[in-house]
BAVEX-84029 format. One record per residue (C-alpha): residue number from 1; residue in one letter; x, y, z. Coordinates in nm, 3 decimals, decimal comma, always signed. Layout:
REM residues N
seq | type | xx | yy | zz
NUM | A | X | Y | Z
...
This chain:
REM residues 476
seq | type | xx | yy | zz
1 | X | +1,615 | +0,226 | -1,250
2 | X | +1,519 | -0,095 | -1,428
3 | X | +1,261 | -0,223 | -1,169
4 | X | +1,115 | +0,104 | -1,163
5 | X | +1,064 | +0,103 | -1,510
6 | X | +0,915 | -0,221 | -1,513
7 | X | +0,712 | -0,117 | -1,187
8 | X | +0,536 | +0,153 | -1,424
9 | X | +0,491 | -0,061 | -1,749
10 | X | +0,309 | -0,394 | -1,536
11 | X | +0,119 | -0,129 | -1,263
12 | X | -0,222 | -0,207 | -1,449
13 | X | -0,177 | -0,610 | -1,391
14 | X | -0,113 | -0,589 | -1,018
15 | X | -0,444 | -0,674 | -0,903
16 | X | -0,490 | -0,872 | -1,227
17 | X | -0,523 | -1,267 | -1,229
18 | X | -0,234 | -1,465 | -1,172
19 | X | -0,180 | -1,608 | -1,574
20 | X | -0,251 | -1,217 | -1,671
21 | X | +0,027 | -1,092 | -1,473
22 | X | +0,272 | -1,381 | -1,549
23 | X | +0,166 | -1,297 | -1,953
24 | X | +0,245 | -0,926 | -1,913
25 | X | +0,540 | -0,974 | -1,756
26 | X | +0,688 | -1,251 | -2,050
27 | X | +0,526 | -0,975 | -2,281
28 | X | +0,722 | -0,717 | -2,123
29 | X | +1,043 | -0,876 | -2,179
30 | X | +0,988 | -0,998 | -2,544
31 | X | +0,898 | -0,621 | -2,604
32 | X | +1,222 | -0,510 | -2,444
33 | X | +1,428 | -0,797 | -2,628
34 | X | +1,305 | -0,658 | -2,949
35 | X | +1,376 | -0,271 | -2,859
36 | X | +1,762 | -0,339 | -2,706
37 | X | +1,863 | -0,670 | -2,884
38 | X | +1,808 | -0,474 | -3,280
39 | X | +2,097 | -0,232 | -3,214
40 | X | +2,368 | -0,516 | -3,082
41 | X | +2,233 | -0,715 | -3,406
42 | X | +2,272 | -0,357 | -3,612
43 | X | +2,645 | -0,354 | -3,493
44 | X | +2,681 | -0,737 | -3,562
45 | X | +2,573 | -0,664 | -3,919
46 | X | +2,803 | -0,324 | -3,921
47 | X | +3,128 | -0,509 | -3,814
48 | X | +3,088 | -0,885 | -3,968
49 | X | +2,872 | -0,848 | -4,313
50 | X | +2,838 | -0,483 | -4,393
51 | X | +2,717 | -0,522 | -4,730
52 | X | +2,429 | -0,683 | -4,608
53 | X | +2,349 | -0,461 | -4,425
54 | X | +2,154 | -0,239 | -4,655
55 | X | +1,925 | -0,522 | -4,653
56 | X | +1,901 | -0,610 | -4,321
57 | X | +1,903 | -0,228 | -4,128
58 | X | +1,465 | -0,119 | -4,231
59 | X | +1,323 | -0,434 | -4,085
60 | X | +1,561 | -0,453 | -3,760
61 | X | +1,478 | -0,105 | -3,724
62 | X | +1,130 | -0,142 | -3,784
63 | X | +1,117 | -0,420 | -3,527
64 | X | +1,321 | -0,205 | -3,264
65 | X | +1,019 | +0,059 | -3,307
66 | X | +0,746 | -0,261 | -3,272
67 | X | +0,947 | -0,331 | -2,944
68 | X | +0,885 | +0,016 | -2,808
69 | X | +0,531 | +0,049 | -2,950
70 | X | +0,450 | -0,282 | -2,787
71 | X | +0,534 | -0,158 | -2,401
72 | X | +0,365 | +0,193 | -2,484
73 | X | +0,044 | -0,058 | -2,527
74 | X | +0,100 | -0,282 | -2,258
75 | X | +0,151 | -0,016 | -2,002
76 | X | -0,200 | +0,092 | -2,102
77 | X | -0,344 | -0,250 | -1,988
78 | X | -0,467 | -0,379 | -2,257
79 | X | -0,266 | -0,677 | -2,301
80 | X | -0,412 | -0,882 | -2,581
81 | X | -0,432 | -0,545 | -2,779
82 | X | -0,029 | -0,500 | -2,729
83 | X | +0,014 | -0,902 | -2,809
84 | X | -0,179 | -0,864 | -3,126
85 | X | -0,057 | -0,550 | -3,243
86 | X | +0,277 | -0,713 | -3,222
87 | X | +0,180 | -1,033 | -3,397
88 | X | +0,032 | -0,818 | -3,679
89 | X | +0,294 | -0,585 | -3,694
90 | X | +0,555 | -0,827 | -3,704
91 | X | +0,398 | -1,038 | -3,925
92 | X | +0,386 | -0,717 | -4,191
93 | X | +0,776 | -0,665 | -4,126
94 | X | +0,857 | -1,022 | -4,247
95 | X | +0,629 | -1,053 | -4,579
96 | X | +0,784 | -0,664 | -4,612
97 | X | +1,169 | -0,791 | -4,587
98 | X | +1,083 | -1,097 | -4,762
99 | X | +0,903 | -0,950 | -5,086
100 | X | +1,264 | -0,691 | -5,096
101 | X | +1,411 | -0,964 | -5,228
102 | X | +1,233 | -0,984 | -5,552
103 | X | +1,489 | -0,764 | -5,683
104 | X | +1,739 | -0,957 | -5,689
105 | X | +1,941 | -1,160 | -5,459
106 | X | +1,689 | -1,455 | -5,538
107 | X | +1,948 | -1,734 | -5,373
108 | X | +1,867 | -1,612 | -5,069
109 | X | +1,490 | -1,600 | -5,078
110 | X | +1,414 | -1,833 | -4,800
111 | X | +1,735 | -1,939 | -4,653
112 | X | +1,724 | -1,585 | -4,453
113 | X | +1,406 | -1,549 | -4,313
114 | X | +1,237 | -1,888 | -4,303
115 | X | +1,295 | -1,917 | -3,959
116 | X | +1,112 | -1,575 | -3,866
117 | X | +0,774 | -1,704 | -4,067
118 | X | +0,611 | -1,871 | -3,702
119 | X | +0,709 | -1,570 | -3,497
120 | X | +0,368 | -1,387 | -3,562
121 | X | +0,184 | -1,694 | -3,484
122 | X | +0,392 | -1,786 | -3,159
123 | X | +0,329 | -1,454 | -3,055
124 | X | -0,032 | -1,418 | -3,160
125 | X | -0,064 | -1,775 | -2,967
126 | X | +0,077 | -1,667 | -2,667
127 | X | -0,001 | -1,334 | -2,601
128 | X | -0,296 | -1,287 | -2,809
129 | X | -0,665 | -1,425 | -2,893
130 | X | -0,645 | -1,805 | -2,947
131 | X | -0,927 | -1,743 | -3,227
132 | X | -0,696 | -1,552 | -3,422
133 | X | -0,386 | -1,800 | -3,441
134 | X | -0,553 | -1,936 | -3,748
135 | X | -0,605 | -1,599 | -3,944
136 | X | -0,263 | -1,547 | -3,860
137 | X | -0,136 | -1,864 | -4,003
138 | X | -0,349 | -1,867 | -4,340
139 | X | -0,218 | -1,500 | -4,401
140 | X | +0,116 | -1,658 | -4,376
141 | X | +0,086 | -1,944 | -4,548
142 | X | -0,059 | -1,685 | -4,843
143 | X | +0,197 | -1,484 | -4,827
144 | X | +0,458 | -1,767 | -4,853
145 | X | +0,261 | -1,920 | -5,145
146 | X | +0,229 | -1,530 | -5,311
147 | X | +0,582 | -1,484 | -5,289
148 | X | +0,678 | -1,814 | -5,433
149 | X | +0,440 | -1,744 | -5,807
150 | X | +0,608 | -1,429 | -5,796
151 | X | +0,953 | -1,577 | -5,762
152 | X | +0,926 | -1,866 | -5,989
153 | X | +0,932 | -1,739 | -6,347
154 | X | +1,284 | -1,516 | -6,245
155 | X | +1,497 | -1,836 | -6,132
156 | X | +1,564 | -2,184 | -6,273
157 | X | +1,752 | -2,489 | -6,193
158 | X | +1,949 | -2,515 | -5,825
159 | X | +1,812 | -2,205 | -5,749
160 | X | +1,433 | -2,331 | -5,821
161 | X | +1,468 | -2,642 | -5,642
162 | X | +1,618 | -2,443 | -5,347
163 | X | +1,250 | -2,210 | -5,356
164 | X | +1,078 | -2,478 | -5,363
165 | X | +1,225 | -2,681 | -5,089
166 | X | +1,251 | -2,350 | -4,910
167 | X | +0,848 | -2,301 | -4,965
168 | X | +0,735 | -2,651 | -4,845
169 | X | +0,995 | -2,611 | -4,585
170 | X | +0,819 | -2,281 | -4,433
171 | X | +0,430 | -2,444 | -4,548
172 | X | +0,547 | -2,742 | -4,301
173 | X | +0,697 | -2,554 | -4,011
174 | X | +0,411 | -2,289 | -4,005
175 | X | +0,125 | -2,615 | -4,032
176 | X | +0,292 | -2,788 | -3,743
177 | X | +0,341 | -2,453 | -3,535
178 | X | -0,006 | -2,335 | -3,595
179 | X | -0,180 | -2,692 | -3,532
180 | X | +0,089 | -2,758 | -3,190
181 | X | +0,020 | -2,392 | -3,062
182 | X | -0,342 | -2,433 | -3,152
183 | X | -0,375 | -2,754 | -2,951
184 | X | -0,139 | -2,621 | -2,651
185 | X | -0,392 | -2,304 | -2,611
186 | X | -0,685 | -2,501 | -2,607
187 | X | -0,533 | -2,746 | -2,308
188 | X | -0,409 | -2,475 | -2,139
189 | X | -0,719 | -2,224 | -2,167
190 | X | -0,925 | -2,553 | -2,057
191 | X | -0,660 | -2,603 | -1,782
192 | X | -0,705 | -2,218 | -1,702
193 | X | -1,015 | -2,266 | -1,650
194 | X | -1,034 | -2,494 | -1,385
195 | X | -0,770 | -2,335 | -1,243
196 | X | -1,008 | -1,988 | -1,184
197 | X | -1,285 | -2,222 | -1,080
198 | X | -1,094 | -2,366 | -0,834
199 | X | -0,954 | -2,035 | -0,723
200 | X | -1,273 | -1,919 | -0,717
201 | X | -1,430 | -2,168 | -0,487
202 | X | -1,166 | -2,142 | -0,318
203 | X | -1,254 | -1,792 | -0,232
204 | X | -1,595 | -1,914 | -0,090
205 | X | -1,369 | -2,054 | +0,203
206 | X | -1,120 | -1,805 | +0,208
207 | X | -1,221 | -1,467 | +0,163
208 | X | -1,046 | -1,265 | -0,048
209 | X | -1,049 | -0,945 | +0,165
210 | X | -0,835 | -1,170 | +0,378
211 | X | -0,566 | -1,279 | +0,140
212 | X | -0,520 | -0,845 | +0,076
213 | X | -0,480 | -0,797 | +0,450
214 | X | -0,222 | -1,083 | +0,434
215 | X | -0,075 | -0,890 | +0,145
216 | X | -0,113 | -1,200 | -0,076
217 | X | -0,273 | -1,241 | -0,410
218 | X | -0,419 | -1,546 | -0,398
219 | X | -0,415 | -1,902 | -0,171
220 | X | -0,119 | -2,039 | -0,343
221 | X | +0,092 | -1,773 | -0,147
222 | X | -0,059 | -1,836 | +0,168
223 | X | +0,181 | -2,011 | +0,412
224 | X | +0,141 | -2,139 | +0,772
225 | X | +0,177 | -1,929 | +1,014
226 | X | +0,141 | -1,554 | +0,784
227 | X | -0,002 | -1,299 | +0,984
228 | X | -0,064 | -0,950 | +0,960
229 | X | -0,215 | -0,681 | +1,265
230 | X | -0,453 | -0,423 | +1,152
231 | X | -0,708 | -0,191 | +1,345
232 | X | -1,045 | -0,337 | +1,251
233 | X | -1,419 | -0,309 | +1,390
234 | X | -1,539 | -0,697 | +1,485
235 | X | -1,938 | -0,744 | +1,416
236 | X | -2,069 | -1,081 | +1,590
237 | X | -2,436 | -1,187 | +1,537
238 | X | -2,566 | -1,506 | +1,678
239 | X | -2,918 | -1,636 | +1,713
240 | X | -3,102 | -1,641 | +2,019
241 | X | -3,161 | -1,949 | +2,154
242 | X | -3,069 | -2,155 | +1,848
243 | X | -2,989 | -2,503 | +2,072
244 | X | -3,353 | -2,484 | +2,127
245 | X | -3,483 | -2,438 | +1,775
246 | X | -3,247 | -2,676 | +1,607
247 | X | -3,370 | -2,940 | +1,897
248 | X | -3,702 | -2,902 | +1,740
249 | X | -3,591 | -2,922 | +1,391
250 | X | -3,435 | -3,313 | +1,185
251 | X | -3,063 | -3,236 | +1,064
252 | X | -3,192 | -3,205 | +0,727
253 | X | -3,427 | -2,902 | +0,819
254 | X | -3,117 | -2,779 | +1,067
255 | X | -2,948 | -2,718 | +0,755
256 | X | -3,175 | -2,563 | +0,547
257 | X | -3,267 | -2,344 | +0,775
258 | X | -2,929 | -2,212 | +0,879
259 | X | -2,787 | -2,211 | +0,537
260 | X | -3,169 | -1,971 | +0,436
261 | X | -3,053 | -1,754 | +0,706
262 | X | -2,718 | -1,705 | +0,632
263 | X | -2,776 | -1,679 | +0,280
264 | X | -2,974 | -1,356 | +0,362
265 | X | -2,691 | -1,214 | +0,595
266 | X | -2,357 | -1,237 | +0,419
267 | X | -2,410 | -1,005 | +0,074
268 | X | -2,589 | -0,731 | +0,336
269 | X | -2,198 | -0,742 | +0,499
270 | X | -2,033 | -0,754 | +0,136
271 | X | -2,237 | -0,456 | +0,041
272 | X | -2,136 | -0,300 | +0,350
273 | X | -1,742 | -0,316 | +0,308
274 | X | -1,698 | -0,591 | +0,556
275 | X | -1,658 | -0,994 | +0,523
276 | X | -1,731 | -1,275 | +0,670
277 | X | -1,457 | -1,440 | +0,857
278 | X | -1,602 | -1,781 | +0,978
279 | X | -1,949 | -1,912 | +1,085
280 | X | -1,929 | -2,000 | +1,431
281 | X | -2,214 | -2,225 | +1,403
282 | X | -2,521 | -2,016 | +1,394
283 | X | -2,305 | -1,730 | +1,481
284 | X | -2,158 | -1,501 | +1,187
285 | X | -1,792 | -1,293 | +1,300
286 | X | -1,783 | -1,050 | +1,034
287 | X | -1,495 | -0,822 | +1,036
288 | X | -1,498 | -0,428 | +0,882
289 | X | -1,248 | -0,152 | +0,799
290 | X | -1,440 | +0,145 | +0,875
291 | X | -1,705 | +0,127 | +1,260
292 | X | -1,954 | +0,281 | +1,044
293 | X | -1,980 | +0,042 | +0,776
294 | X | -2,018 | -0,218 | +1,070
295 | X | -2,323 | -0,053 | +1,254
296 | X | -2,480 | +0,041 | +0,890
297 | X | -2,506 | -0,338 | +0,826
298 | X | -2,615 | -0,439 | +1,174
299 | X | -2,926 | -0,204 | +1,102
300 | X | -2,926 | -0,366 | +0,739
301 | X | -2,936 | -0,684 | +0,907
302 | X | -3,221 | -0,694 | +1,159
303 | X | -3,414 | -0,485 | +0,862
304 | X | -3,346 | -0,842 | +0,648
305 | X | -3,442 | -1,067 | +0,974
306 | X | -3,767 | -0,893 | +1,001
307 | X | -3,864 | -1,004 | +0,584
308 | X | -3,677 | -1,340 | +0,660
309 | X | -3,946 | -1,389 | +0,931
310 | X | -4,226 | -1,337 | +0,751
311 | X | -4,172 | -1,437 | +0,390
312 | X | -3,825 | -1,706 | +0,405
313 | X | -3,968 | -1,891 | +0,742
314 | X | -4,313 | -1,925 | +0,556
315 | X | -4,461 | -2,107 | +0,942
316 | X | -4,194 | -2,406 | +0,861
317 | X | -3,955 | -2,231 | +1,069
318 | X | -3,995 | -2,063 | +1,407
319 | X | -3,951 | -1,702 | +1,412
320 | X | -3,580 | -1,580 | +1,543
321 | X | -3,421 | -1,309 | +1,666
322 | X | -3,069 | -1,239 | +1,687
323 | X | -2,841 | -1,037 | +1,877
324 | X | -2,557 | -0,840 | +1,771
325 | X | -2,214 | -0,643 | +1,932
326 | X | -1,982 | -0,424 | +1,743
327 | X | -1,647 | -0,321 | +1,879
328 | X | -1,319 | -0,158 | +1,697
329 | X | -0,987 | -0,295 | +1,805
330 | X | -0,636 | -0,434 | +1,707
331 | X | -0,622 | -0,754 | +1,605
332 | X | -0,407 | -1,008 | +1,446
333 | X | -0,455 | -1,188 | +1,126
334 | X | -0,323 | -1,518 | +1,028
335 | X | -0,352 | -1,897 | +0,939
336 | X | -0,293 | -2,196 | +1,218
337 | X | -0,298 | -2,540 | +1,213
338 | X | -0,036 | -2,759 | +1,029
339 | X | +0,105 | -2,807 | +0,726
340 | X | -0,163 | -3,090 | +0,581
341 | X | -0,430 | -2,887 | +0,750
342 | X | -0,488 | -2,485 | +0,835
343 | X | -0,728 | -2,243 | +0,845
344 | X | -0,746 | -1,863 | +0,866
345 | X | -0,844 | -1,716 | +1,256
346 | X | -0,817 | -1,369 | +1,405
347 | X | -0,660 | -1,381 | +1,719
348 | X | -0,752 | -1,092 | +1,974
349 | X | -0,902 | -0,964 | +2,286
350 | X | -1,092 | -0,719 | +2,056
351 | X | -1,270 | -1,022 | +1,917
352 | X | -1,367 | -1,151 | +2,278
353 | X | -1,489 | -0,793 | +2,301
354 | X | -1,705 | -0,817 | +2,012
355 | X | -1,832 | -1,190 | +2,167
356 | X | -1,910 | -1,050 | +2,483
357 | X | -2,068 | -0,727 | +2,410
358 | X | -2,334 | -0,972 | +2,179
359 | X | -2,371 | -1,217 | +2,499
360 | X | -2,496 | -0,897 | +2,611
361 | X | -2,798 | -0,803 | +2,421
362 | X | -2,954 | -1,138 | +2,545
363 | X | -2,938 | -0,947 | +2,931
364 | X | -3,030 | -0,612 | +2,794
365 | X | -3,309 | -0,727 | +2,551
366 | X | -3,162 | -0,547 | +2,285
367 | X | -3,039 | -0,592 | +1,933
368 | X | -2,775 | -0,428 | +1,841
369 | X | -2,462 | -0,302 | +2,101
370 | X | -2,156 | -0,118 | +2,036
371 | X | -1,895 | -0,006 | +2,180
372 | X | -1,809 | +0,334 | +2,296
373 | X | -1,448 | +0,261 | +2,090
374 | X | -1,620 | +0,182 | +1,806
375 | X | -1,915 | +0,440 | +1,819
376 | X | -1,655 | +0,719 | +1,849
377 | X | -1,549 | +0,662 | +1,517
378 | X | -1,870 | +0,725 | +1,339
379 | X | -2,057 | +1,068 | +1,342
380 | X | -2,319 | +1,103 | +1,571
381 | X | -2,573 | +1,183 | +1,360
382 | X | -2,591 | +0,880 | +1,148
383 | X | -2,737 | +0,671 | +1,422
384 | X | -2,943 | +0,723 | +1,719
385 | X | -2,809 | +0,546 | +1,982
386 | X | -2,848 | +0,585 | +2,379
387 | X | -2,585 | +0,439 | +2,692
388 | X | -2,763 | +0,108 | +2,867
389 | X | -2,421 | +0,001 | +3,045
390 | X | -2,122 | +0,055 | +3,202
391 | X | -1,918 | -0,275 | +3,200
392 | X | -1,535 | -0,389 | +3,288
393 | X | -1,472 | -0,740 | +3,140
394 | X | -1,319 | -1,016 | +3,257
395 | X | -0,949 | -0,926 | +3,205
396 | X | -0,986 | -0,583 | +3,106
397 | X | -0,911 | -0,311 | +3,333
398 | X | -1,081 | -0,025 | +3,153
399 | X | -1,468 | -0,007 | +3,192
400 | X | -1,594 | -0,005 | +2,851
401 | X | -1,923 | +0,159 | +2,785
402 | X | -2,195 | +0,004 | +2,595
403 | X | -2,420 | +0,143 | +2,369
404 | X | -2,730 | +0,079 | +2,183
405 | X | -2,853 | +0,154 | +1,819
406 | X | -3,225 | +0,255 | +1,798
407 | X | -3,232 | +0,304 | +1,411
408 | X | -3,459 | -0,063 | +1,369
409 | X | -3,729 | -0,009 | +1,628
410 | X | -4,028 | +0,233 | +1,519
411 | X | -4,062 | +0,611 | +1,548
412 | X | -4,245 | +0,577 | +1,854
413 | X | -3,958 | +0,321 | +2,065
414 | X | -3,705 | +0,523 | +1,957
415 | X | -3,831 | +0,889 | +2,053
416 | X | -3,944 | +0,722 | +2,377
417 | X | -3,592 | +0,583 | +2,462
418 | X | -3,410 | +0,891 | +2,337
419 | X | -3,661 | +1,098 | +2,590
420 | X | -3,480 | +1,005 | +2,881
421 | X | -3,179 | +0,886 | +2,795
422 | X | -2,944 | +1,119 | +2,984
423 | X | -3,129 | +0,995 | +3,273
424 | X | -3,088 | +0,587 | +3,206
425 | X | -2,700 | +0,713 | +3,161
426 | X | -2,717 | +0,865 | +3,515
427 | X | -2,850 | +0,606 | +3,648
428 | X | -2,612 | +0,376 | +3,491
429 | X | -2,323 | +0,620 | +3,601
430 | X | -2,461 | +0,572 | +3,997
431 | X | -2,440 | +0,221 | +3,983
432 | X | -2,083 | +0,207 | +3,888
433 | X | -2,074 | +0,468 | +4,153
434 | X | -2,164 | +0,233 | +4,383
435 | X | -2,455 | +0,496 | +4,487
436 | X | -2,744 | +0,225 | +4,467
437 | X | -2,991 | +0,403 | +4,622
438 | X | -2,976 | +0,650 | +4,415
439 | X | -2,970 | +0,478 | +4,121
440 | X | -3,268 | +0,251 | +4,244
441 | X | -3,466 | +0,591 | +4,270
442 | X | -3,377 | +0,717 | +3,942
443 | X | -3,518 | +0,355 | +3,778
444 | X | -3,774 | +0,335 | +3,969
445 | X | -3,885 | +0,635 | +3,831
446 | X | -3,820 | +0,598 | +3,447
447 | X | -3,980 | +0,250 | +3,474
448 | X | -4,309 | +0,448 | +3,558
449 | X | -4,240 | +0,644 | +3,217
450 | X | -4,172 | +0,303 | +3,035
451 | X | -4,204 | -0,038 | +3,193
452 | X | -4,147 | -0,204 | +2,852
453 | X | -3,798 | -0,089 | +2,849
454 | X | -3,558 | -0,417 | +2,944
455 | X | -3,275 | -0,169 | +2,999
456 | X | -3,436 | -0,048 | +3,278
457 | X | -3,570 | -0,409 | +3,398
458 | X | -3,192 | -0,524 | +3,383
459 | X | -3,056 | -0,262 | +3,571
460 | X | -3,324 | -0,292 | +3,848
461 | X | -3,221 | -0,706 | +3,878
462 | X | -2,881 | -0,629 | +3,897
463 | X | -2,859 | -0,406 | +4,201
464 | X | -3,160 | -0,652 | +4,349
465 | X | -2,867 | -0,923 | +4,301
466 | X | -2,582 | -0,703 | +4,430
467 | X | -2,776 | -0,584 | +4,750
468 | X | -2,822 | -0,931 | +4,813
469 | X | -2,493 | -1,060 | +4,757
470 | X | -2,410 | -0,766 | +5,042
471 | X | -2,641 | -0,923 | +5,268
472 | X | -2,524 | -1,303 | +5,211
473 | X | -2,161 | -1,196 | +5,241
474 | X | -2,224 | -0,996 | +5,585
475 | X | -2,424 | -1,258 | +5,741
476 | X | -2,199 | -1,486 | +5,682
């Protein structure tokens, strides 16, 4: 029943940084101590020193109701607001029960409460704005002084000496608590500080997305060898012929033209819903939670590599093209390496998937491929998209089929492709048939309609090879 309760009052801080959730959860319990510990003290009075209790019962209840007002706040979120509120609040309740005493009991003037004075300020300095720590402590030092000139003329001899001992007592101890707490908050706001930069950059290697799917809230909590499985789609984009460009280019210009590119290509993923898992070189492995997220940023990305071509490579650079492949699959997150040095991977064949299904747009001439697992998943009228192979991969025993988006080539390409497109997939389907006569007829005849189209070209090569392969092996 307990964790439940504090379940519901912290809820708001879960995805909160890690000093705001450690702060609303000390918060938490210095509200609760002040809602359940007044009653046991209540009793205390009741039993031990009853006629002081008179006295003693407004401001304990008072700070019971502060207690309870204090988690209604917090559970709100607003955490400085609750800290505050309680610093003021409490503050009030002391000058209050202090200032009672000017009716009498005048002995006792400071020797009961001059140890409550630096609560507001402790709590203002922990839980609240460090700006306000010194408002805080000139209202009490005011107070103090206040209630001293309005004390003095009512008392004399051991009983003045005792105020005024009492007063420079509480002026001291509220000085040094203000000027310590003061000087703590600035070292640790400073030490903050660097702490969230660090986290931050941190993030720059380590995405963030990643940490969630590891169900941990930051790198701290990251240990060798965490892993977690999820379904995910796999998007892999690599350069075409990138060995040759950067053979042409010093390491200097390598590097600022990679880093242009990629610059360019990650926030189109982040805006997407996906992230970047690692650069493989030249080549990006992004990784998505929903297929059509995926294919929406391929598109977004050979939209970008068209204006990076004309207005980033500015005829320093030579013009590129890349190829990507999308595929949806299980696959398993985690860190490797040792304990001095690890780094975050996805392990999976749906990866290798995603690899190979890119290797394949270099064959087709194409730019962006996807899977039929992954283009099931998406509606079919968001993209138009047309079959250009049939393929079983190395180690799979499933054909998978292969699909390509249209949506970045003109009107014109795409209407053209889309024209005969359930005859390219018969075609395609005769081949794995084994029927290549047929499907040699069937090409034959849409190259006629469209002898620009590489789909067709690489289809036409590939039973050239086979037949031949047929011949070698039966002369042999």
């Amino acid at each position: 029943m307990f964790s439940r309760f504090r379940r519901r009052i912290l809820k708001p801080y879960q995805n909160s940084e890690y000093v705001i959730r450690r702060k609303a959860e000390t918060l938490f319990y210095f509200c609760l101590s002040f809602a359940s510990l007044m009653p046991l003290f209540m009793l205390v009075y009741w039993v031990w020193i009853p006629h002081r209790l008179p006295m003693a019962l407004p401001p304990m209840i008072a700070s019971m109701v502060l207690g309870i007002l204090g988690l209604a706040i917090l559970a709100t979120g607003k955490i400085y607001a609750a800290g505050q509120g309680i610093a003021i609040f409490s503050m009030v309740i002391i000058i209050a029960a202090q200032f009672t005493k000017l009716a009498g009991d005048y002995f006792t003037a400071y020797s009961t409460f001059i140890y409550l004075f630096a609560i507001p300020i402790l709590i203002i300095g922990l839980f609240g704005r460090r700006r306000y720590i010194i408002p805080v402590y000139a209202m009490m030092i005011a107070a103090n002084l206040l209630f001293y000139f309005l004390l003095n003329p009512r008392i004399s001899g051991e009983y003045l000496v005792a105020a005024q001992v009492g007063l420079m007592t509480s002026l001291i101890a509220l000085t040094i608590t203000a000027t310590l707490l003061f000087l703590l908050r600035n070292i640790m706001d400073s030490a903050l500080a660097e702490v969230e930069r660090t986290s931050s950059s941190m993030n720059r290697f380590v995405p963030t997305e990643f940490l969630q799917l590891l169900n941990r809230r930051n790198i701290h909590e990251v240990g060798l060898g965490d892993h977690a499985e999820h379904e995910m789609t796999i998007l892999f984009a690599d350069i075409r012929n990138f060995t040759g460009i950067s053979e042409a280019l010093t390491p200097s210009d390598n590097f600022s033209f990679i880093n242009d590119y990629l610059s360019v290509m990650g926030p189109i993923i982040r805006e997407n819903g996906g992230f970047i898992d690692k650069y493989i070189g030249d080549a990006i492995l992004a990784l998505f939670f929903k297929p059509a997220d995926a294919a929406r940023a391929a598109v977004a990305m050979q939209a970008m590599l068209q204006r990076f071509n004309e207005q980033f490579i500015d005829g320093i650079f030579p013009q590129i093209k890349i190829g990507i492949g999308i595929h949806t699959g299980r696959l398993m997150l985690g860190t490797i390496g040792e304990v001095r040095r690890m780094e975050n991977t996805v392990i999976s064949d749906s990866v290798n998937v995603a690899s190979r299904v890119e290797h394949l747009t270099k064959k087709l001439g194409a730019s962006i491929l996807i899977t039929g697992a992954a283009l099931s998943q998406i509606e079919n009228s968001e993209h138009k998209t047309r079959l250009v192979d049939i393929v079983k991969l190395r180690g799979k025993s499933t054909d998978i089929d292969i699909f390509e988006i249209l949506d970045m080539y003109p009107e014109e390409t795409q209407l053209a492709y889309l024209a005969y497109a359930d005859e390219l997939h018969g075609a395609i389907v005769s081949i794995k048939n084994n029927q290549s006569h047929e499907a040699t007829e069937k090409l034959r005849s849409l190259k006629l309609k469209n002898s620009a189209d590489n789909a067709i070209s690489y289809h036409l090569q590939k039973i050239a090879k086979l037949a031949l392969l047929e011949r070698s092996r039966k002369n042999s």
